[in-house]
LOLO-885207 format. One record per residue (C-alpha): x, y, z; residue in one letter; chain. Coordinates in nm, 3 decimals. Each point is the difference from the previous one (the first is absolute). Example, Ala and Ser with C-alpha at 12.3 -4.5 7.8 and 13.67 -1.06 7.14 Angstrom:
BEGIN
PALO         x         y         z   aa   ch
PALO     1.230    -0.450     0.780    A    A
PALO     0.137     0.344    -0.066    S    A
***
This chain:
BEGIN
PALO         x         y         z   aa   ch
PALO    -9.106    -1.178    -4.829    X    A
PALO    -0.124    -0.080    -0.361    X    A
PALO    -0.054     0.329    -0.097    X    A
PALO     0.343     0.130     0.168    X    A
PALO     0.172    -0.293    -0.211    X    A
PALO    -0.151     0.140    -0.315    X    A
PALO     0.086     0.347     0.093    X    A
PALO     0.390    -0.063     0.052    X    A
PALO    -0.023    -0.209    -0.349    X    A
PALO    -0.181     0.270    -0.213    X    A
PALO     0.300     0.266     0.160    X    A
PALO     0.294    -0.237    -0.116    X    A
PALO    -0.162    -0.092    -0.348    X    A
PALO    -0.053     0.366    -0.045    X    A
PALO     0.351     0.097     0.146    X    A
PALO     0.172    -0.266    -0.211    X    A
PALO    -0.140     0.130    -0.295    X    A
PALO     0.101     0.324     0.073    X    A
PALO     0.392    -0.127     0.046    X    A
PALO    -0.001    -0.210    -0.314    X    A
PALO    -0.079     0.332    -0.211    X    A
PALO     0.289     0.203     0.191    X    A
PALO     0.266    -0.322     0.033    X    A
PALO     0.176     0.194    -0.273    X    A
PALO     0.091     0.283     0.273    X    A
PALO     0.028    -0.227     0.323    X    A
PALO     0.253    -0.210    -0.177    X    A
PALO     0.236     0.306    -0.053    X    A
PALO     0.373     0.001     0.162    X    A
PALO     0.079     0.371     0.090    X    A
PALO     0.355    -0.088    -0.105    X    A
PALO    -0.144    -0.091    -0.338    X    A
PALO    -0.123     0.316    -0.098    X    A
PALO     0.235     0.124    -0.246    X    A
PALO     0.068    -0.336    -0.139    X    A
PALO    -0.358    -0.110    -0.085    X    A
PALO    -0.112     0.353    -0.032    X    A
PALO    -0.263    -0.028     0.232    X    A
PALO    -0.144     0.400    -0.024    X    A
PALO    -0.141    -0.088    -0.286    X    A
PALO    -0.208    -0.331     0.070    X    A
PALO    -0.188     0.238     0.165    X    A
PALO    -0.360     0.084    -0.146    X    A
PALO     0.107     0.339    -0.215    X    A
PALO    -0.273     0.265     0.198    X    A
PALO     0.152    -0.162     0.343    X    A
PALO     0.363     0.071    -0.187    X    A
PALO    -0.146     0.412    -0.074    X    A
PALO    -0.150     0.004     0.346    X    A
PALO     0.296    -0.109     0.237    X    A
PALO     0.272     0.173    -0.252    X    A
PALO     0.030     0.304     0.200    X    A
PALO    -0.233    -0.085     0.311    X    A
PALO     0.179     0.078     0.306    X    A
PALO     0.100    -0.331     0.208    X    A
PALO    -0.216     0.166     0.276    X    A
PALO    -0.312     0.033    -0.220    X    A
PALO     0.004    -0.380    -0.051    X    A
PALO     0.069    -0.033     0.358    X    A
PALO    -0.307     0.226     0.075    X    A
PALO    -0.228    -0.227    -0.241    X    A
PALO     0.115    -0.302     0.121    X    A
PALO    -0.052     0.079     0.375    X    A
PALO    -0.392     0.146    -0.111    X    A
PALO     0.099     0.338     0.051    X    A
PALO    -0.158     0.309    -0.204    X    A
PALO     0.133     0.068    -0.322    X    A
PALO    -0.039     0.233    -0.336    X    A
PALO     0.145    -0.269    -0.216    X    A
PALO    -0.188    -0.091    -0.300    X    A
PALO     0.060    -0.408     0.019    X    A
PALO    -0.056    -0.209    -0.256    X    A
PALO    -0.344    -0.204     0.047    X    A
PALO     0.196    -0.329     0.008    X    A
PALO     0.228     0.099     0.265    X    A
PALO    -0.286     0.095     0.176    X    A
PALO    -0.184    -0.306    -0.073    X    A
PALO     0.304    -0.210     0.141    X    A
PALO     0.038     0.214     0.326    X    A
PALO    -0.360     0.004     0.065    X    A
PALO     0.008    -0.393    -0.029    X    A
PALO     0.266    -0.103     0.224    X    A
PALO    -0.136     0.206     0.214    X    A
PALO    -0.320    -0.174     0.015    X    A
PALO     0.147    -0.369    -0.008    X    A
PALO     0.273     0.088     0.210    X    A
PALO    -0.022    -0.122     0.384    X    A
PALO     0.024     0.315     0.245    X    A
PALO     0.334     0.053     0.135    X    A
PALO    -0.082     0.294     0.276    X    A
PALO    -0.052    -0.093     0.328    X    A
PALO    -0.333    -0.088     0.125    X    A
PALO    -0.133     0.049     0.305    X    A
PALO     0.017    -0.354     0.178    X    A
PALO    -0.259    -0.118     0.207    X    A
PALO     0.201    -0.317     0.151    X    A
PALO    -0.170    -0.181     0.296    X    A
PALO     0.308    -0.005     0.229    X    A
PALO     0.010    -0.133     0.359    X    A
PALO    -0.091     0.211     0.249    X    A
PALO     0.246     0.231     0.140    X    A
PALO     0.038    -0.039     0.383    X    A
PALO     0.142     0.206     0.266    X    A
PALO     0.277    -0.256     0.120    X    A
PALO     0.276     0.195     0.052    X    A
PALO     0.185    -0.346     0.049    X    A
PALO     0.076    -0.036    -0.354    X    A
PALO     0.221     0.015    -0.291    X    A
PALO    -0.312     0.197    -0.141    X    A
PALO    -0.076     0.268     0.249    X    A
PALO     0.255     0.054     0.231    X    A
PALO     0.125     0.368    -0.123    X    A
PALO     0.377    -0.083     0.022    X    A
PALO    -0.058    -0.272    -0.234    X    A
PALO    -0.140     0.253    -0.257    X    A
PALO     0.294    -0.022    -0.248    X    A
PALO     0.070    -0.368     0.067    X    A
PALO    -0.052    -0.128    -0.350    X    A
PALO     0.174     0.318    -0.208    X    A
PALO     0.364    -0.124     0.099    X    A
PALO     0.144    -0.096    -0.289    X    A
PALO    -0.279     0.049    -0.227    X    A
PALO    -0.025     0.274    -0.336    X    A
PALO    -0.227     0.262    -0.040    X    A
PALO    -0.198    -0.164    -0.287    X    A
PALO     0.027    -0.334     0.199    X    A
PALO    -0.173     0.155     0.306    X    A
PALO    -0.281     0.089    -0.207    X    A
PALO    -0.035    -0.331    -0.123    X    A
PALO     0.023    -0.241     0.247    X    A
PALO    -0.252     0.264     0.200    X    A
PALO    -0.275    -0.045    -0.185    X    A
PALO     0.034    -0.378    -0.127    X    A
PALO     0.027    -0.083     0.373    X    A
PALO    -0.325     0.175     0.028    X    A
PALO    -0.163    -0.147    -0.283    X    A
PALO     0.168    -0.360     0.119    X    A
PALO    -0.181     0.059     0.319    X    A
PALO    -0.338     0.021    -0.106    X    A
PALO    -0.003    -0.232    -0.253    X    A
PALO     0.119    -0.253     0.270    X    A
PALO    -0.236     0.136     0.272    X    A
PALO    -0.288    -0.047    -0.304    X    A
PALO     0.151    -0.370    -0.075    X    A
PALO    -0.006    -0.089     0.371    X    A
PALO     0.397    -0.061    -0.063    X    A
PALO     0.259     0.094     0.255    X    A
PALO     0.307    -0.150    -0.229    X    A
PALO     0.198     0.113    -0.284    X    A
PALO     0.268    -0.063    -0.264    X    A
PALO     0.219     0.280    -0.180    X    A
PALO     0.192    -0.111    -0.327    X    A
PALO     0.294     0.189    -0.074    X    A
PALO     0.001     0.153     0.366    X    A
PALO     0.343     0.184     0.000    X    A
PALO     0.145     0.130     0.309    X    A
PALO    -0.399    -0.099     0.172    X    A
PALO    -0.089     0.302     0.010    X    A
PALO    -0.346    -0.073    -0.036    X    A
PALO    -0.044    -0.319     0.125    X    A
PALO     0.186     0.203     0.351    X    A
PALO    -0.309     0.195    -0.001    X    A
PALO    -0.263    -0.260    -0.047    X    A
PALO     0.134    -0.230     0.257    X    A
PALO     0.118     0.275     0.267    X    A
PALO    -0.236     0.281    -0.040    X    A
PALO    -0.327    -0.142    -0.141    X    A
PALO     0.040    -0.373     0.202    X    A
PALO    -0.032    -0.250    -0.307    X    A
PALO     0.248    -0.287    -0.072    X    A
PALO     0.205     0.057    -0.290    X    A
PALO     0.256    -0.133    -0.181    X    A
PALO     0.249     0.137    -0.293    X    A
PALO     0.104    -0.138    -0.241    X    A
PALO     0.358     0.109    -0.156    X    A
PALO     0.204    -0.144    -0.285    X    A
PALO     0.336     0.181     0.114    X    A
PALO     0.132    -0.124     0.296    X    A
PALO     0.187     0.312     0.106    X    A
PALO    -0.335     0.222    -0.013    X    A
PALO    -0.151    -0.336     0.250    X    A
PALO     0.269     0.032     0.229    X    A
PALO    -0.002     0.384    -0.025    X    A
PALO    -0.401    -0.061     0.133    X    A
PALO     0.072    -0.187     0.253    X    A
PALO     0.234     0.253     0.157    X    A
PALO    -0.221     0.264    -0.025    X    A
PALO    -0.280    -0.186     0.223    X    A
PALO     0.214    -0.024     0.246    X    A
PALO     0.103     0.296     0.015    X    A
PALO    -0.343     0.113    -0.006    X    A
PALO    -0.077    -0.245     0.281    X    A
PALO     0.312     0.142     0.198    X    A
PALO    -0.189     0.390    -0.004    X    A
PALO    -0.390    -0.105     0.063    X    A
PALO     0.146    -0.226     0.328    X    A
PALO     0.122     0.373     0.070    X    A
PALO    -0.297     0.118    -0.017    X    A
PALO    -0.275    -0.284     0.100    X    A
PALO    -0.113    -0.226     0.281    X    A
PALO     0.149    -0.351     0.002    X    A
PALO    -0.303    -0.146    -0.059    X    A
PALO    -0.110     0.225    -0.269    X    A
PALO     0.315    -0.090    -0.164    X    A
PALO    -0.020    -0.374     0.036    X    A
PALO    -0.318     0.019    -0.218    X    A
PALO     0.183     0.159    -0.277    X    A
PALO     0.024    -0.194    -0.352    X    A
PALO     0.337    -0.046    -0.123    X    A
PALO    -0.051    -0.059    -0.387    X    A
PALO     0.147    -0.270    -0.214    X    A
PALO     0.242     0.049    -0.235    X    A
PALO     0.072    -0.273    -0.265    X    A
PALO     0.259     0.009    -0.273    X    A
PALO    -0.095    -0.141    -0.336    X    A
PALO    -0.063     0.035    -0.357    X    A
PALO    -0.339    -0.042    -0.130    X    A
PALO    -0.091    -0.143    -0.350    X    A
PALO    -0.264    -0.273     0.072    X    A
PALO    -0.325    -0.065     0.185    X    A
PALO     0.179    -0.292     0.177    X    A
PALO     0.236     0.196     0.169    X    A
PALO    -0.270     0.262     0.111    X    A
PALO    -0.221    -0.330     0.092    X    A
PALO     0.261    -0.137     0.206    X    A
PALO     0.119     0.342     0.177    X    A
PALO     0.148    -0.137     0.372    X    A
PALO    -0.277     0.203     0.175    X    A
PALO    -0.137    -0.036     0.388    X    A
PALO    -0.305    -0.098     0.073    X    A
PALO    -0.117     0.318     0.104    X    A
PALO     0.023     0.055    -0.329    X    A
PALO    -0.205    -0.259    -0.204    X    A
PALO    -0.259     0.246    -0.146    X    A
PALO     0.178     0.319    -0.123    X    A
PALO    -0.009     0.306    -0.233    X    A
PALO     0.234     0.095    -0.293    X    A
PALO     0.174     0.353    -0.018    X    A
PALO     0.257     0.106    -0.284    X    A
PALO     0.080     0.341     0.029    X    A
PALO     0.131     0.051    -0.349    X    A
PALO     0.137    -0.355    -0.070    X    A
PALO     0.154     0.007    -0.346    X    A
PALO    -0.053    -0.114    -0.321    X    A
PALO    -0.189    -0.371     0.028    X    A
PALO    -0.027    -0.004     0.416    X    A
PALO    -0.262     0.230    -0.037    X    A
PALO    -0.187    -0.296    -0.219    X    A
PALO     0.137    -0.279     0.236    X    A
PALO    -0.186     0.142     0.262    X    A
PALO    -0.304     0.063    -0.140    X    A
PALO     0.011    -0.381    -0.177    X    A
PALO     0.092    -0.119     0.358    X    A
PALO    -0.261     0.154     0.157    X    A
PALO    -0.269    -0.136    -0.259    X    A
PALO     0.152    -0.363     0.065    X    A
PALO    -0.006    -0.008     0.386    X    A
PALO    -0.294     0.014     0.180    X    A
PALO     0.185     0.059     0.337    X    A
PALO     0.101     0.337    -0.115    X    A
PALO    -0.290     0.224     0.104    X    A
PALO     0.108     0.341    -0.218    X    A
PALO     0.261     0.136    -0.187    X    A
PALO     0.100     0.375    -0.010    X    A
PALO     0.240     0.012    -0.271    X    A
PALO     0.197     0.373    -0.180    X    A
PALO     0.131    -0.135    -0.319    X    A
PALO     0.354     0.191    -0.196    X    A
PALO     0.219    -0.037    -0.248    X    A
PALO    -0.213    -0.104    -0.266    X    A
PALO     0.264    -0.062    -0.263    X    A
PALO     0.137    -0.282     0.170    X    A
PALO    -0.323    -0.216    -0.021    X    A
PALO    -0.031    -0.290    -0.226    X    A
PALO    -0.214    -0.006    -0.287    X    A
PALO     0.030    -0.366    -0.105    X    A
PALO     0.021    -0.284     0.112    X    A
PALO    -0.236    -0.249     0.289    X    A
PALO     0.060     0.233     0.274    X    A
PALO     0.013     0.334    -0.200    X    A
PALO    -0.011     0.281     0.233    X    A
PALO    -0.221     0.182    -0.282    X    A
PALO    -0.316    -0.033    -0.092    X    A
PALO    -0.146    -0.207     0.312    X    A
PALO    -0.327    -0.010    -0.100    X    A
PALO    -0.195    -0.235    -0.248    X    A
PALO    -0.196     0.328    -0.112    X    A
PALO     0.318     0.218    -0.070    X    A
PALO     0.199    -0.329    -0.187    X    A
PALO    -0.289    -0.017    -0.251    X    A
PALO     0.050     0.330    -0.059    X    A
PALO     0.295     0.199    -0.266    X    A
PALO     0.154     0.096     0.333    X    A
PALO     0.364     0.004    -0.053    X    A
PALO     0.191     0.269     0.163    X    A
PALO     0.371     0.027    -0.109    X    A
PALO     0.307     0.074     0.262    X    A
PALO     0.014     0.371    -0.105    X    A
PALO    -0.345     0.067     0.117    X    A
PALO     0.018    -0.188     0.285    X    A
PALO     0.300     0.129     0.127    X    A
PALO    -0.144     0.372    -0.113    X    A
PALO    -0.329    -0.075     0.234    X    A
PALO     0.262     0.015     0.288    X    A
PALO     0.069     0.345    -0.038    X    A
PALO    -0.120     0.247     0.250    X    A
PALO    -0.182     0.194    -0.249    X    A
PALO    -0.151     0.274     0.276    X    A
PALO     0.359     0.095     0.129    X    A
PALO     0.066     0.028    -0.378    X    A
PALO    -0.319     0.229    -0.107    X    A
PALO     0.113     0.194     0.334    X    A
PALO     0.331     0.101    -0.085    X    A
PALO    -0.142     0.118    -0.365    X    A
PALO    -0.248     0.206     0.129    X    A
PALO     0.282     0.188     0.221    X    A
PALO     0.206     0.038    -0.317    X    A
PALO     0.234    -0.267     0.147    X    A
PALO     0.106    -0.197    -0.282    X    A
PALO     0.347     0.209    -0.113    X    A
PALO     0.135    -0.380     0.133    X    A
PALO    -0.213    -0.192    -0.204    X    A
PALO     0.259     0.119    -0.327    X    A
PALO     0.219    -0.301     0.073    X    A
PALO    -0.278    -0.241    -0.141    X    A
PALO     0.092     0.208    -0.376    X    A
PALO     0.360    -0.053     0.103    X    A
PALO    -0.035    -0.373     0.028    X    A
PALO    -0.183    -0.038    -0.300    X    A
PALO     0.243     0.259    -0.189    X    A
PALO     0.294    -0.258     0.117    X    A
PALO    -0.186    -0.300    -0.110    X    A
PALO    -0.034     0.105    -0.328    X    A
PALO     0.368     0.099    -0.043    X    A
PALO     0.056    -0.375     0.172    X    A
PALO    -0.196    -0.171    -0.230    X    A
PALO     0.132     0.213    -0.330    X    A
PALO     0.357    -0.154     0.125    X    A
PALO    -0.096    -0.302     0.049    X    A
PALO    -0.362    -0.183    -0.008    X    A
PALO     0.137    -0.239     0.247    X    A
PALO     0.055     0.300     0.238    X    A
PALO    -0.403     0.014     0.043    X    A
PALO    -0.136     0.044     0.347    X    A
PALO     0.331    -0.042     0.136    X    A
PALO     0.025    -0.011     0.419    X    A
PALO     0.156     0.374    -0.001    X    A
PALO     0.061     0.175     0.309    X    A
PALO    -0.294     0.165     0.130    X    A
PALO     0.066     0.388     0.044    X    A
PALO    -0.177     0.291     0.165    X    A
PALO    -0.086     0.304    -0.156    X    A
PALO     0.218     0.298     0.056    X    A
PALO    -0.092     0.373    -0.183    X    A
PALO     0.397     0.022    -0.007    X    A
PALO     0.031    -0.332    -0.171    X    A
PALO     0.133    -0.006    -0.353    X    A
PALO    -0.143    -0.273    -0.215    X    A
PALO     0.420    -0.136    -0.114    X    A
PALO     0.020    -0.023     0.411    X    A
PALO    -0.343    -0.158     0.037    X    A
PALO     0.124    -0.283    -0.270    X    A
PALO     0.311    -0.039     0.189    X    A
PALO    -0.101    -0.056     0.307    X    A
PALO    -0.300    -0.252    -0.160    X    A
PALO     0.232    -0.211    -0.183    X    A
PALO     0.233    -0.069     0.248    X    A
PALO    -0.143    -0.315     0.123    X    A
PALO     0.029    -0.149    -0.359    X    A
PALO     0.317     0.142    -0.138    X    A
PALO    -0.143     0.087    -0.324    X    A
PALO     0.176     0.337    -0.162    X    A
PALO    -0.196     0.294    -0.053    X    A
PALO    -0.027     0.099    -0.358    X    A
PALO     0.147     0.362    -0.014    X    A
PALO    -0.056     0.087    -0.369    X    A
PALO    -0.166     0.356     0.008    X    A
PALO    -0.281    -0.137    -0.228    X    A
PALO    -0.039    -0.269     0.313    X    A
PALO    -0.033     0.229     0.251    X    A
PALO    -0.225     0.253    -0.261    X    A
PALO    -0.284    -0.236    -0.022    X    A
PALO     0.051    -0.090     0.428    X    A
PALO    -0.079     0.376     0.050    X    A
PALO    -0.281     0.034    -0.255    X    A
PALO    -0.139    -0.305     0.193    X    A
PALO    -0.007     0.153     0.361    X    A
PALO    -0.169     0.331    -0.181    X    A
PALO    -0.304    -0.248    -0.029    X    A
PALO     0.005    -0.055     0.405    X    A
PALO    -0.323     0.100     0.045    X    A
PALO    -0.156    -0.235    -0.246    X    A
PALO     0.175    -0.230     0.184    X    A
PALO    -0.175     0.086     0.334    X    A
PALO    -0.353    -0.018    -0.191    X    A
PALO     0.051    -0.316    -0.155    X    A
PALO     0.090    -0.161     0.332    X    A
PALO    -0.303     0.186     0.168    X    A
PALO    -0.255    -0.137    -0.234    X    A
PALO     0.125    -0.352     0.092    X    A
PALO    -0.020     0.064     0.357    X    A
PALO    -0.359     0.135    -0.098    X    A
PALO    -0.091    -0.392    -0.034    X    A
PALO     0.174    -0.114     0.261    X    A
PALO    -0.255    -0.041     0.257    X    A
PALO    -0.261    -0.172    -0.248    X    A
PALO     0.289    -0.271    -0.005    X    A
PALO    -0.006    -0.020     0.376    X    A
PALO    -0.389     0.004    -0.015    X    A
PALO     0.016    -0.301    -0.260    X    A
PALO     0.326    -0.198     0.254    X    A
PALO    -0.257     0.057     0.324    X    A
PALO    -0.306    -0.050    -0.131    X    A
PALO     0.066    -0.347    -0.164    X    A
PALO     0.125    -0.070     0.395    X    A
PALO    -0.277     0.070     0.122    X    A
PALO    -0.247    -0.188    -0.246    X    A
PALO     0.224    -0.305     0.049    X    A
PALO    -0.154    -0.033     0.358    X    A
PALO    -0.362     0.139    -0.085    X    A
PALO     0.016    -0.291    -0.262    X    A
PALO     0.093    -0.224     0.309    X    A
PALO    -0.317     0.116     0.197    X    A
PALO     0.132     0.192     0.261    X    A
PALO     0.016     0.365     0.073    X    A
PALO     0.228     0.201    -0.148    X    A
PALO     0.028     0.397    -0.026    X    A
PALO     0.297     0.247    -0.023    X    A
PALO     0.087     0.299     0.167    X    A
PALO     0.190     0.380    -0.039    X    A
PALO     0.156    -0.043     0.313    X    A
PALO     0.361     0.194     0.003    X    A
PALO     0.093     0.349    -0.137    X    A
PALO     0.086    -0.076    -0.347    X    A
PALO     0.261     0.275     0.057    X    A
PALO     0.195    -0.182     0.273    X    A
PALO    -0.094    -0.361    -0.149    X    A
PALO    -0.095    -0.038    -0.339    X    A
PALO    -0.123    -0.346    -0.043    X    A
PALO    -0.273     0.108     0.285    X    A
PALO    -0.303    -0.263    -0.068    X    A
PALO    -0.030    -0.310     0.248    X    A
PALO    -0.200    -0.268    -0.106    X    A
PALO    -0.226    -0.180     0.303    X    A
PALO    -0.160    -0.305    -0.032    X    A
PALO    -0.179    -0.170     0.270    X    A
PALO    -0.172    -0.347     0.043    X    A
PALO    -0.303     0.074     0.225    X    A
***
């Protein structure tokens, strides 16, 4: 473990280091371009390199693709780095120790009109998850010797239905809107109401209805003092995608409690964390706090982009759309020239339309805030001149996006340090299609 320890350590210090010298271009607002003339706080051969590189060039370099580009060498430097300290977002294969599969017939598992049970009601990029964190779930239980568990932030139970139905473990969600508890109560029965359909009456008298609790979680006492069965005593942790400081909660929680076997935990929306304060949701660990390891709101929230869907649709040429980020920006600096009060003012969003006229697009944007468009010709001019920059625009906002997953890295890596530091295993896993799910990692952490 003392050599893994050092490992993650020497990838943050390294990856930190690597942010602090490119904070200047994480930090950027899109809708600030104009305003704080952002094209040219970029490095002047990166400014003669991206001037008239196609959008799908930069999406071809990005996604490691062949290209005749001559780059400049600190470009190149920069991609090549993040992606060595970056943690791997495709898929691996996953060797997970699951139970084994039986021929029972008699169950909400194998009986073949049962197939579709758990889809009702459930999204395409839900599916995916809850699939394969129920899998991983599994064996981490089966490898804990744990048959119960807890989900914060369970929803509608989807996945908690699946655990406690289909793979036979006690579980329990837990929900801070009511409606959404209610909501996941109805759908068990409702489940219940097809397998009796379906099943023997014994078969379904063994079946595990899941709990569902409604609360709001901010403390360890709460968590400490969940109203639990005793079937339940000894338990594991799952958050699939709790946000902001859950995800930390969890993992603190876990650390704190020795009755909690393992945790299995997808973190999100990184931007909402805390960064001061006793119970900061970042930096967790001692290592990472000693460190110059601040990471401001715009590059957290930035790390939450799905930068593969984004490198996708560039490499098609799909990025015609992308013109109302220069149209934002164009508007903000006509806002701001008005009135400096008027910056980053909650305007309408709008989507981008090849038929729409920049006068309509400002319309249609101000009309939440009642401020008059400025219709001097000289106004309007400069607006124009603006949008003829789009494609800066796009390149500016693609370098950011560039860093975004070394900000992740940094977010998921001090996570799991936090509980190597607490002397108990800890690793993290590629587990869902970055495509379908973008924050795809799940960290596991077991006390053996």
């Amino acid at each position: 473990m003392t050599s893994k320890i050092e490992n993650v350590k020497s990838n943050l210090e390294m990856s930190l280091k690597v942010i602090r010298m490119y904070d200047w271009l994480l930090d950027l607002y899109v809708l600030d371009f104009f305003v704080d003339d952002h094209w040219n706080k970029l490095p002047s051969t990166w400014r003669k390199t991206f001037e008239h590189m196609d959008p799908q060039e930069l999406g071809h370099i990005l996604s490691n693709r062949p290209t005749n580009q001559l780059l400049p060498l600190s470009f190149l430097a920069l991609i090549k780095t993040i992606e060595a300290l970056t943690i791997l977002r495709g898929r691996q294969n996953q060797n997970i120790n699951k139970k084994v599969t039986t021929t029972n017939l008699d169950s909400c598992k194998n009986h073949p009109k049962l197939k579709n049970l758990f889809l009702k009601h459930v999204k395409l990029k839900k599916r995916h998850e809850i699939s394969l964190m129920a899998d991983v779930v599994v064996g981490t239980a089966l490898q804990s010797n744990c048959n119960s568990v807890i989900d914060f932030g369970s929803g509608l139970g989807h996945l908690v239905r699946v655990l406690a139905y289909r793979d036979d473990l006690y579980a329990a969600g837990i929900e801070c809107q009511g409606q959404l508890t209610e909501e996941a109560r109805k759908l068990d029965l409702q489940l219940e109401y097809t397998v009796k359909k379906h099943l023997s009456a014994e078969a379904v008298s063994k079946l595990r209805r899941p709990l569902h609790l409604n609360m709001t979680l901010s403390n360890h006492d709460q968590l400490r003092n969940l109203p639990l069965p005793d079937c339940m005593h000894n338990y594991g942790l799952i958050g699939l995608h709790p946000c902001g400081d859950l995800g930390p909660l969890l993992l603190k929680h876990f650390i704190n409690s020795e009755n909690i076997k393992f945790i299995c935990v997808v973190g999100c929306c990184f931007m909402k964390l805390s960064c001061d304060g006793e119970n900061q949701g970042y930096p967790m660990s001692r290592y990472v706090k000693s460190l110059d390891s601040k990471l401001s709101y715009p590059s957290r929230e930035i790390a939450c982009h799905a930068i593969e869907v984004y490198c996708e649709r560039l490499c098609k040429g799909n990025y015609e759309d992308l013109k109302i980020h220069a149209y934002r920006a164009a508007l903000e600096r006509i806002l701001v020239d008005h009135d400096p009060k008027l910056k980053h003012a909650p305007v309408r969003s709008i989507k981008h339309s090849d038929t729409m006229t920049f006068e309509k697009y400002c319309l249609q944007a101000l009309e939440r805030i009642n401020v008059p468009l400025p219709t001097s010709p000289a106004v309007l001019r400069r607006g124009y001149e603006d949008l003829a920059q789009w494609r800066r625009v796009v390149v500016v906002y693609t370098l950011r996006l560039a860093l975004a997953p070394l900000v992740e890295t940094v977010v998921l890596l001090d996570r799991v340090l936090y509980v190597l530091e607490h002397g108990i295993s800890c690793e993290i896993r590629p587990v869902f299609d970055p495509k379908l799910s973008p924050r795809n990692h799940i960290i596991i952490a077991k006390r053996l």
